[in-house]
C-alpha positions in Angstrom: -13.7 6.3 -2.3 -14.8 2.6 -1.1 -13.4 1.9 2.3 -11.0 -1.2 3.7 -10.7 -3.2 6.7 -7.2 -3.4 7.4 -6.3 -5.6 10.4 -3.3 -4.2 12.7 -1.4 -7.2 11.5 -1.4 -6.9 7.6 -0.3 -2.6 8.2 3.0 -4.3 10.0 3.7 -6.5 7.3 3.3 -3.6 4.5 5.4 -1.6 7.0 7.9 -4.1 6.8 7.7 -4.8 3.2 8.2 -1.0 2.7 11.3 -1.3 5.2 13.0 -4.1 2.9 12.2 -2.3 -0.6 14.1 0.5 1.2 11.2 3.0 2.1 10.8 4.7 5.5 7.1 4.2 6.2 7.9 5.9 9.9 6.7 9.3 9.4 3.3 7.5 7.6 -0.1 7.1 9.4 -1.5 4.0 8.8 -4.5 5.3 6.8 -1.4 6.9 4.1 0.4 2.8 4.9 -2.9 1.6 3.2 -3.7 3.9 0.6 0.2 3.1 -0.3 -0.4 -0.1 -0.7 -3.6 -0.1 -2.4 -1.8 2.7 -5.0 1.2 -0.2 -5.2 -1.6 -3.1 -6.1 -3.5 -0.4 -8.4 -0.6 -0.2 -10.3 0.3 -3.9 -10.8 -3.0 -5.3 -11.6 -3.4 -2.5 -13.9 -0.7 -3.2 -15.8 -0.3 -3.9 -19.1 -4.1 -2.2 -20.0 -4.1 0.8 -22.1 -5.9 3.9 -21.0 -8.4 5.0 -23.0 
């Protein structure tokens, strides 16, 4: 597993972002906020490629 740096900043506005897509990122740590998000871009940048 590689590691981030996540400024404070950037975990309010996934935070929010989760808020508005209708998600309740309250009960989350901000370690899960990131992971989220990484899992989120994972899945869009991936898609489209065929697994093998």
């Amino acid at each position: 597993m590689k590691r981030v740096a996540v400024s404070d900043d950037k975990i309010r506005r996934i935070r929010r972002a989760m808020k508005a897509s209708g998600l309740d990122p309250d009960p989350l740590t901000d370690d899960e906020i990131v992971d989220q998000a990484l899992t989120a871009a994972e899945f869009y940048f991936s898609e489209g490629e065929e697994e093998e």
